[in-house]
C-alpha angles and dihedrals in degrees: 000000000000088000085046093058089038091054093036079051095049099052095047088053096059087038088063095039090044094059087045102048081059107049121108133235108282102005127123117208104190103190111233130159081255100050114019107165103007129125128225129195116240116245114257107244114232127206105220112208127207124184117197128172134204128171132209128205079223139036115281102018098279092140106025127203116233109233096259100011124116137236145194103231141122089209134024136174135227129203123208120195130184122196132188094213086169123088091240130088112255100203132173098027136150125209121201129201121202116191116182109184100030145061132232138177092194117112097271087195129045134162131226125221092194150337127203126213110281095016130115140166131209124213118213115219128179125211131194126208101173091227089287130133104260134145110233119211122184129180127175130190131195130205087011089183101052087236090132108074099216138182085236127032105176101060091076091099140078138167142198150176151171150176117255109198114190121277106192 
């Protein structure tokens, strides 16, 4: 009885040690009565990058413009934030900012070494009317090159706009 356990050990044992000798690198190869032995590739994990913007007639958001609202202001900021709402790292990415009836002297392109799920990170720009009646229109983009392979492509974009009326 006792030779009978040491050899049913035994067997289970290289069985054990044999499917795992074989197995490739990343692979995970889960025994049930459909797949025994088999080997399945692990799914690759994706960042999935999303890209929003808001503007306030004062730093730090404290009285926020409505997208196509208006306002009575000689300067305005806009906040650009980017998010990694995927499990995967989005790493090597550049982010562009494009402003028309304003002017700014705040870096309108930055890159991005690397992003981890759940993170994100908001860029502060500030605008200048002068006062004057102008329509402001701002789009940003992230991963503008498509470098980054992503669960969803089409969130990289944002827009938005706003009246100026004059304010002199």
């Amino acid at each position: 009885m006792v030779k009978k356990m040491i050899g049913l050990s035994l067997s289970v044992l290289l069985m054990g040690i044999s499917s795992v000798a074989f197995a490739a690198p990343n692979t995970v190869a889960p025994l049930s009565p459909n797949n025994i032995g088999e080997i399945k590739p692990v799914p690759k994990v994706k960042p999935d990058l999303t890209i929003s913007i808001t503007a306030s007639i004062e730093k730090g958001g404290i009285k926020p413009i409505t997208n196509g609202g208006g306002v009575s202001s000689n300067s305005e900021w806009v906040y650009v934030k980017v998010e990694n709402l995927g499990p995967g790292v989005a790493k090597n990415f550049q982010t562009v900012v494009t402003v028309t009836g304003a002017s700014t002297t705040s870096p309108l392109s930055f890159s991005t070494a690397s992003l981890n799920p759940g993170a994100s990170f908001q860029k502060e720009i500030q605008v200048s009317t002068g006062g004057l009646d102008y329509k402001v229109n701002i789009t940003a983009k992230t991963d503008t090159a498509g470098q980054v392979d992503e669960i969803t492509e089409g969130n990289n974009s944002a827009t938005f706009n706003y009246t100026v009326r004059n304010a002199q």
